[in-house]
C-alpha positions, -999 to +999 in steps of 0.1 A: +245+907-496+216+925-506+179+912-492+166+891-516+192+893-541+197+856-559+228+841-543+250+823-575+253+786-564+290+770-574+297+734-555+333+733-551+358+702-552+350+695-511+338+659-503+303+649-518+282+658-487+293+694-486+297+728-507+307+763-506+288+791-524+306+817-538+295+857-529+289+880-556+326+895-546+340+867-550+346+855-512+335+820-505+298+819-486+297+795-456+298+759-460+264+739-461+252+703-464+246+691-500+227+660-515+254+634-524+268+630-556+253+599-566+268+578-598+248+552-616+262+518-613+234+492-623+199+500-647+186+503-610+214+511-581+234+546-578+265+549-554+273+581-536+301+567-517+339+562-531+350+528-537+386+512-534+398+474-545+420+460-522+443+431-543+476+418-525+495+397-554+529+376-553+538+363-588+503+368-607+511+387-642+489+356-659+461+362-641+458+398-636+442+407-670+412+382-658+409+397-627+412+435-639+386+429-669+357+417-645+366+450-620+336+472-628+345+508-642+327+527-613+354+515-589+376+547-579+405+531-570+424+494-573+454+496-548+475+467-557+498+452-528+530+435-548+550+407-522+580+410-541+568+393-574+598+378-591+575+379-626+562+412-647+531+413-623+539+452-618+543+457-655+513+440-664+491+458-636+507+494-649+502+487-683+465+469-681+455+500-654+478+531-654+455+546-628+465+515-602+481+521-568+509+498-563+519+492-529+551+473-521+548+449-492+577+456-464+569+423-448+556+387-459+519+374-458+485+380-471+473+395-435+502+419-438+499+425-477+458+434-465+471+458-442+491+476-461+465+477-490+439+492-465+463+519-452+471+532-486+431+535-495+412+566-496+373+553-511+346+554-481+343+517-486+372+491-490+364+454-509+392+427-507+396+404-533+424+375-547+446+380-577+445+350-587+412+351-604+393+329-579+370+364-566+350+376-596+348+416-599+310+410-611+300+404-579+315+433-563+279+452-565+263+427-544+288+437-509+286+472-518+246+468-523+247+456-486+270+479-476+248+511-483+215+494-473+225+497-442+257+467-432+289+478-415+312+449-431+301+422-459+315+384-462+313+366-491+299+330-487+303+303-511+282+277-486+256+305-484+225+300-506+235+306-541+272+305-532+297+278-544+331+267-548+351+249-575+382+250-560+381+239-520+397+202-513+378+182-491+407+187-462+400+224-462+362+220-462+362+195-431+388+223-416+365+253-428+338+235-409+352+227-380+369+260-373+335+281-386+314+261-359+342+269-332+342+308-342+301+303-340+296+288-308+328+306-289+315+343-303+280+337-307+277+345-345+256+324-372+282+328-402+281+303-424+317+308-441+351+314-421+381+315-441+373+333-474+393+361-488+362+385-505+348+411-478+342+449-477+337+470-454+331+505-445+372+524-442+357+541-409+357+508-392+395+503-398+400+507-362+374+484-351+387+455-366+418+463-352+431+433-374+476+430-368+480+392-384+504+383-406+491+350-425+459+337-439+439+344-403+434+377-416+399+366-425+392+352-390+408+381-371+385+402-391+354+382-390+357+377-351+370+417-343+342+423-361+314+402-342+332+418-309+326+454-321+291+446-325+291+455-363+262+449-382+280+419-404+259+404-435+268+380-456+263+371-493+267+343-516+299+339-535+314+318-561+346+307-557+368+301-591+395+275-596+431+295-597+435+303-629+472+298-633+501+292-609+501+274-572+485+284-541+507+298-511+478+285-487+491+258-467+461+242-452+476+223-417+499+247-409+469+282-420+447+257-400+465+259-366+475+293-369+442+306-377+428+277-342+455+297-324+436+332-333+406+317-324+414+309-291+437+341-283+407+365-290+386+346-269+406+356-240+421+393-256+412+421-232+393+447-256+412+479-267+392+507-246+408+530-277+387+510-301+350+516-301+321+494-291+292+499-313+255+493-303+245+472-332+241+437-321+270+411-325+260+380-351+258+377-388+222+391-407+210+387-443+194+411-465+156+407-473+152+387-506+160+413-535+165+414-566+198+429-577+206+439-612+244+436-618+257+457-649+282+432-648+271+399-642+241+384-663+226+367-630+208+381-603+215+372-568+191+366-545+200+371-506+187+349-481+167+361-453+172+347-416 
C-alpha cells in the first residue's frame, strides 16, 4: 500500500478485543488490538465482556416467568439445565425466551445440573442462579460490577451487610453456621455465607475450581477450590426470596453431612498440578463502599469494606 495513503478501517465479527482491516484490494490487513466493545447496562456502568445465566430447574414452569422477567436484557445468554421436569417447564422457558439454551441433565443433582450448565456456556463470565425464584435477576449487576473491578469469582451473601433471607429455617442457619466457621478456620477464608446457590465467576477459571460434586456441596466445593487457587473471591449482599411455588429438593441433614464430608476431603486432596495456582492471595475481600445504580433494581447496594 501506497505511503501515506488512508487505510479504510472495517472491524470484523472476531472477538471484541481484536479487528482486521481490510486492504484497498480487498485482502484482509493484519490483525490488531481494538478498544472493547463496551454496552451500556446501568445510567452509570458499561460491560465489554459477554455474560451467560446459568439456571438448573426440575419441575419449575410456575416460577419461571418470575425468574425470567427480573433477568436483565443485556444478558447474552440464559442456558437452562432441565433434570427431567415431569411439568411444561421446557415449554414455558421456549415460549417465555426463544433465545434460551436448554440443556438436558444426563445425571441427577444440582452440582451435576451446574456442571453441565457451565460446559454448555460461551459468555466471558458465568452467574448461577435458582429457578425457583428465591435469586432475583436485579441483582445480577452487583457480581458482574465486582467481577470487572477487578474479582475472579463473586458470592452472594444474605448474612453480609445489606443481605437477608426470608426463606432459611433455623436448622439450616445453625448448620450454615457451623459449617461456614469450619470452612473459615480449616482454609483460612473470612466468608461470611457458605451454602448459597448465587455466584459468578470469570469462565477462564472453570478449571480452577475444578468442582466434580453431584449434590448441593456444589457451593462449598466451589467456595473452598476457590480459596485454594488463590482467587481473588469477594462477596456481596444478597436477598434471599421465599420459593415461590412448589417444594424444595434440599434436604438439610442429609446436604449437611455430605457437604461436612467435602469439607473434610479437600482438606486433605493433593492439588491437581494440571490446575493452576494463582498469586492473588487466598481469603474473601469486599469492594470499597460504592454506589451502584441498578437499571433494574430501585435500591442501591452498598458493599462493605474489610
Amino acid at each position: 500500500m501506497e505511503s501515506g495513503r488512508a487505510r479504510p478501517m472495517v472491524v470484523s465479527d472476531l472477538p471484541n478485543h481484536q479487528r482486521t482491516y481490510s486492504e484497498p484490494n480487498g485482502a484482509a490487513g493484519p490483525s490488531e488490538p481494538a478498544f472493547p466493545q463496551y454496552r451500556p447496562i446501568s445510567a452509570e456502568l458499561a460491560l465489554a465482556p459477554s455474560v451467560s445465566v446459568v439456571i438448573p430447574v426440575k419441575n419449575e414452569a410456575a416460577n419461571l416467568p418470575h425468574v425470567f422477567l427480573a433477568i436483565p436484557d443485556w444478558i447474552d445468554e440464559v442456558v437452562l439445565v432441565d433434570g427431567r421436569s415431569t411439568d411444561d417447564t421446557l415449554e414455558v422457558a421456549l415460549r417465555l425466551r426463544p433465545d434460551i439454551k436448554v440443556v438436558s441433565q444426563k445425571g441427577a443433582g444440582k452440582g451435576d445440573a451446574l456442571l453441565a450448565g457451565f460446559a454448555a456456556c460461551s459468555g466471558d463470565i458465568i452467574v448461577a442462579m435458582d429457578g425457583d425464584g428465591s435469586t432475583h435477576g436485579s441483582e445480577i449487576i452487583h457480581f458482574v460490577s465486582a467481577l470487572v473491578a477487578g474479582a475472579d469469582l463473586v458470592k452472594g451473601s444474605r448474612f453480609a451487610s445489606g443481605g437477608r433471607s426470608d426463606d432459611i429455617t433455623v436448622g439450616r442457619r445453625c448448620g450454615n453456621r457451623l459449617l461456614l466457621t469450619l470452612v473459615n478456620r480449616m482454609y483460612g477464608t473470612r466468608y461470611s455465607d457458605l451454602c448459597y446457590g448465587y455466584n459468578a465467576f470469570w469462565s477462564r477459571h472453570l478449571n480452577a475450581l475444578g468442582m466434580e460434586c453431584d449434590g448441593f456441596e456444589v457451593e462449598t466445593l466451589m467456595s473452598i477450590r476457590a480459596a485454594k487457587a488463590g482467587l481473588r473471591i469477594h462477596e456481596v449482599p444478597s436477598h434471599e426470596r421465599p420459593r415461590l411455588n412448589g417444594t424444595s429438593n434440599l434436604r438439610a441433614i442429609k446436604d449437611g453431612w455430605r457437604i461436612l464430608r467435602v469439607i473434610l476431603r479437600e482438606k486433605f486432596r493433593r492439588p491437581n498440578p494440571f490446575i493452576p495456582k494463582y498469586p492473588a492471595a487466598a481469603g474473601v475481600g469486599y469492594l470499597e463502599p460504592v454506589r451502584i445504580a441498578a437499571a433494574d433494581a430501585n435500591t442501591d447496594v452498598d458493599l462493605e469494606s474489610l
